[in-house]
C-alpha positions in Angstrom: 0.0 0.0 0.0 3.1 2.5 0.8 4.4 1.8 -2.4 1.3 2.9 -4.1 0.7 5.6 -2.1 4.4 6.7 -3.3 3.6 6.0 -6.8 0.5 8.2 -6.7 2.2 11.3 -5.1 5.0 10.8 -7.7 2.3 11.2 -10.5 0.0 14.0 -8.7 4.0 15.8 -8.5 4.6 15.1 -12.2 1.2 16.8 -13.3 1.3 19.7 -11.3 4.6 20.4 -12.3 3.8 19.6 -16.1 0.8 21.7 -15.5 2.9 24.8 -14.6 5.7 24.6 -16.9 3.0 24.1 -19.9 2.2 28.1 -19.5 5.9 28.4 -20.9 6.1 28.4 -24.5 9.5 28.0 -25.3 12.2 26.0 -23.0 15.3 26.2 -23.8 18.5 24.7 -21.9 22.1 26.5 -22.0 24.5 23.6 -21.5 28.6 22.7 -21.9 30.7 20.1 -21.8 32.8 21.7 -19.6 33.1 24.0 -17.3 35.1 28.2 -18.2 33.7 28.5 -21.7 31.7 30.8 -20.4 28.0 29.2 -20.4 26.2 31.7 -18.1 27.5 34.3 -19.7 25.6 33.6 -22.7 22.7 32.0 -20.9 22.3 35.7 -18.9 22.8 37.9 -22.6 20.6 35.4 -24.2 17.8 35.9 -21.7 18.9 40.0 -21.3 18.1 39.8 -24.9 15.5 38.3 -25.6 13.7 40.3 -22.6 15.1 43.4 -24.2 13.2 42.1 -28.0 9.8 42.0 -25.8 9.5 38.6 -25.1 8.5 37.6 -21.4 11.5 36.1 -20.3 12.7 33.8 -17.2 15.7 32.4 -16.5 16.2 29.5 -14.2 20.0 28.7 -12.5 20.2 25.6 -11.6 23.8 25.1 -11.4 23.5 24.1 -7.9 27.3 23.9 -6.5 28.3 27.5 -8.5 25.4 29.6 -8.9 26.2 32.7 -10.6 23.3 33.7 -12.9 22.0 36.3 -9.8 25.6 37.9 -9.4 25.6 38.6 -13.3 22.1 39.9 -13.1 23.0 42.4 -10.1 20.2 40.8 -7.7 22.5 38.5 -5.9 21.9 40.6 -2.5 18.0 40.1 -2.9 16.0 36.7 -1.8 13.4 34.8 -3.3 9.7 34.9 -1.3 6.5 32.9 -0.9 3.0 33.6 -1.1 0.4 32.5 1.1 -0.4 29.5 -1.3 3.7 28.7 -0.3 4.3 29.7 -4.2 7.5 30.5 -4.9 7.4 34.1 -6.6 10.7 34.8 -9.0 12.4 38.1 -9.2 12.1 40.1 -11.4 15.7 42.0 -12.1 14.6 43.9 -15.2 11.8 44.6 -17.7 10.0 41.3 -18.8 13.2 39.1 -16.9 12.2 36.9 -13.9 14.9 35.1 -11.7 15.1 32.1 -9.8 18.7 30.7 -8.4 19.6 28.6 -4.8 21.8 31.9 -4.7 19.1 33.7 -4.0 17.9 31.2 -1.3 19.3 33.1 1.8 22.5 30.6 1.1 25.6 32.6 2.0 28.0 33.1 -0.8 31.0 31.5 0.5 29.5 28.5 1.8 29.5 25.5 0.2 25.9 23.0 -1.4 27.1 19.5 -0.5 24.3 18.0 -2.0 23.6 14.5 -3.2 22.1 13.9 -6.7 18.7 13.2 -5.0 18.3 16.4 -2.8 19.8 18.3 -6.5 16.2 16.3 -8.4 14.2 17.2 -5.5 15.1 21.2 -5.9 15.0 21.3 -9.8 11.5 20.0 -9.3 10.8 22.6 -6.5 12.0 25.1 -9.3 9.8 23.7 -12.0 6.8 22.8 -10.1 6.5 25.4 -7.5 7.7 28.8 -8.9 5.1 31.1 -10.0 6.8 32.1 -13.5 3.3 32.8 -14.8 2.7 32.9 -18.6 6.8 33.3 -20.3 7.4 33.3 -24.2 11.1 32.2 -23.1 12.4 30.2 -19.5 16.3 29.8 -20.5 18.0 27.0 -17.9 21.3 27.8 -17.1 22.7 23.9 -16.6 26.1 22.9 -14.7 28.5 21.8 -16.7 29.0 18.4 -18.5 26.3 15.5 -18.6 25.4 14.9 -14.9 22.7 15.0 -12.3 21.1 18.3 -13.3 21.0 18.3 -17.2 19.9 15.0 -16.7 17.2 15.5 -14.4 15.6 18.4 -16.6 15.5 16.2 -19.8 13.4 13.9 -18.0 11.0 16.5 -16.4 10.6 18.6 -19.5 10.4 15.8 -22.5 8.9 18.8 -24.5 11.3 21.1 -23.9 11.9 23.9 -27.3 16.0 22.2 -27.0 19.3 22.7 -25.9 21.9 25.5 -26.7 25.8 23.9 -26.6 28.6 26.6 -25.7 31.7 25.4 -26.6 35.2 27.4 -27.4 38.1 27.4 -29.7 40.2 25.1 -27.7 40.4 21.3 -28.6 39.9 20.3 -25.4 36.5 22.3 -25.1 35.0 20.8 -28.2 35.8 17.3 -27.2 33.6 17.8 -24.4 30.9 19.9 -26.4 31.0 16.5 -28.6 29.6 14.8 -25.7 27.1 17.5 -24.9 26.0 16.6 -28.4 25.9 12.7 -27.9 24.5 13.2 -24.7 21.2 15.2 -26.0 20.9 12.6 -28.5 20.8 10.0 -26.6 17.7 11.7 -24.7 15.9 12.4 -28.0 16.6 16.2 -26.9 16.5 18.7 -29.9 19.9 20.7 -30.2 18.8 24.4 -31.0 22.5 24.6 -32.2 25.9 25.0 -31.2 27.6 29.0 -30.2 31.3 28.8 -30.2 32.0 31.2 -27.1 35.9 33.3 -27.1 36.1 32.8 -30.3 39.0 36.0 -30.8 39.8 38.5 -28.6 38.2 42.1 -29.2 41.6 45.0 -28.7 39.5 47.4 -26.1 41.8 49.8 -28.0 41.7 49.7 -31.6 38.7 47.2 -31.6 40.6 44.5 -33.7 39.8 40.9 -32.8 42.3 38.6 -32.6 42.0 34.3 -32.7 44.1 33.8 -29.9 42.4 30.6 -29.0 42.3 29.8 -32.4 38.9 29.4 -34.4 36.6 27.2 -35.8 35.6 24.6 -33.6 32.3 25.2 -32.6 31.4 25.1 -36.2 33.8 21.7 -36.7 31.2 20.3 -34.1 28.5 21.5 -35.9 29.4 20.1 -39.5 30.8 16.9 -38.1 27.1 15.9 -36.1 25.5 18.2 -38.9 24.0 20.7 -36.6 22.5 24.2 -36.7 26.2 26.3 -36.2 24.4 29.2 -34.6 28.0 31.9 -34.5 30.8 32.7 -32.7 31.1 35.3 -29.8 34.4 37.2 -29.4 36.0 37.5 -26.1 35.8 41.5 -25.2 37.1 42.7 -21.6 33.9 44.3 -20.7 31.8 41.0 -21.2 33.7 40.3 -17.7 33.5 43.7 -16.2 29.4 43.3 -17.6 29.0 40.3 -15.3 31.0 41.2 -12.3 28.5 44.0 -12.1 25.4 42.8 -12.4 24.8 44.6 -15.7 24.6 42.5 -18.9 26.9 43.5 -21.5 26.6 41.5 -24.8 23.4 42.3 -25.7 23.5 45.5 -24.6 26.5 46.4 -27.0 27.0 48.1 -30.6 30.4 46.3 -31.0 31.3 43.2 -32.1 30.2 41.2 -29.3 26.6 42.3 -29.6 26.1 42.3 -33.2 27.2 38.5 -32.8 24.9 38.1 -29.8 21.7 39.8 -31.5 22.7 37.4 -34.7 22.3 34.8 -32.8 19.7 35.3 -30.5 17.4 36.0 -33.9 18.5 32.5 -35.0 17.5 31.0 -32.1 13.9 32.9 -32.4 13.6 31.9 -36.1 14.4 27.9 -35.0 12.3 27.6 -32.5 9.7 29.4 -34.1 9.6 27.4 -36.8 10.0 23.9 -34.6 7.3 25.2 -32.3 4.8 25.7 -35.5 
């Protein structure tokens, strides 16, 4: 009788939180390989920006151990509330951008989440399921990286999801892990959106000249090789660093090279889904 009892709650916990996420119309997960290719970074710009184009725009961290979407956002000193039906109730750190992160779970910053896999599901599904994120054109999931606990867990709550975005860099070593980004989504029947190569040159703050000093290419190696949607390549530029430290969003925000690329891609992404979605 337990056990049945257990399986019913399981069920009555998958449709409520398939109930909520279905007022979402477009899912997308940011995902890596590995980890200092800079992932959030794009995950925040791409959410920045589409928020700034008019669509109603969340983003969900659920990089559990290194939660960092809040910081970039500048609402990392602000915490997440409840109402009185024990919702959860996101933040909202801009125009048509809503929030939700541990980070801003009253956690303190230095202190470590020595979680489990199990306790990590259990919190994704709080996120999904119990967050009032309300009617959204875009929820953008900022993953960990590689193919653990976390991107795991969210392919097998959202089956429906729009697809993943793979951020990958120049370096060899990045794009052999972005390869098993790519396997990985496969494998769980998840469509790839396509691949952004992330670095890719280094922008002079001086003269404004970019220069490959991580090389070039790789992303889009990735992309021919598995026959992917190559989405474009983002240069490095110092202020895309000093834009995150801050809290203020940078690449989208920016006439240079780094936001042309960044508004490029973020209509690509648009145009995909659209056209998947229709």
């Amino acid at each position: 009788m337990e056990q049945v009892n257990r399986i019913a709650e399981q069920a009555e916990e998958t449709r409520l939180l398939r109930d909520n996420m279905s007022r979402v119309k477009n899912i997308i997960m940011v995902m890596s390989g590995k980890g200092g290719v800079g992932k959030s970074t794009v995950a925040v710009n791409l959410a920045l920006g589409l928020a700034k184009m008019g669509k109603s725009t969340g983003i969900l961290d659920i990089d559990i151990h290194g939660p960092n979407v809040p910081k970039m956002l500048g609402v990392d000193d602000q915490q997440l509330f409840s109402s009185d039906e024990k919702r959860i109730i996101p933040l909202e750190s801009s125009p048509n951008l809503k929030v939700v992160s541990l980070a801003l779970a009253g956690y303190e910053p230095e202190r470590p989440i020595i979680w489990r896999g199990p306790i990590k599901m259990n919190v994704i599904k709080q996120f999904l399921k119990d967050v009032e994120w309300g009617e959204l054109d875009y929820l953008v999931i900022d993953t960990p990286p590689g193919t653990g606990d976390e991107p795991l867990s969210i392919c097998q709550l959202l089956p429906d999801m729009a697809g993943t975005i793979i951020v990958t860099t120049p370096q060899e070593v990045a794009n052999l892990d972005a390869m098993k980004s790519v396997s990985f989504a496969r494998e769980l029947k998840v469509p790839i959106i396509g691949i952004i190569e992330n670095m890719s040159g280094f922008v002079c703050p001086n003269c404004g000249s970019v220069s490959d000093i991580f090389g070039k290419g790789g992303g889009k190696a990735i992309a021919e090789r598995f026959k992917e949607n190559f989405l474009g390549e983002l240069p490095l530029d110092p202020r895309i660093m000093q834009g995150g430290d801050s809290g203020r969003g940078f690449i989208s925000d920016s006439e240079g090279p780094a936001g042309q690329a960044m508004t490029a891609i973020i209509e690509k992404i648009i145009a995909g889904v659209d056209t998947k979605s229709a």
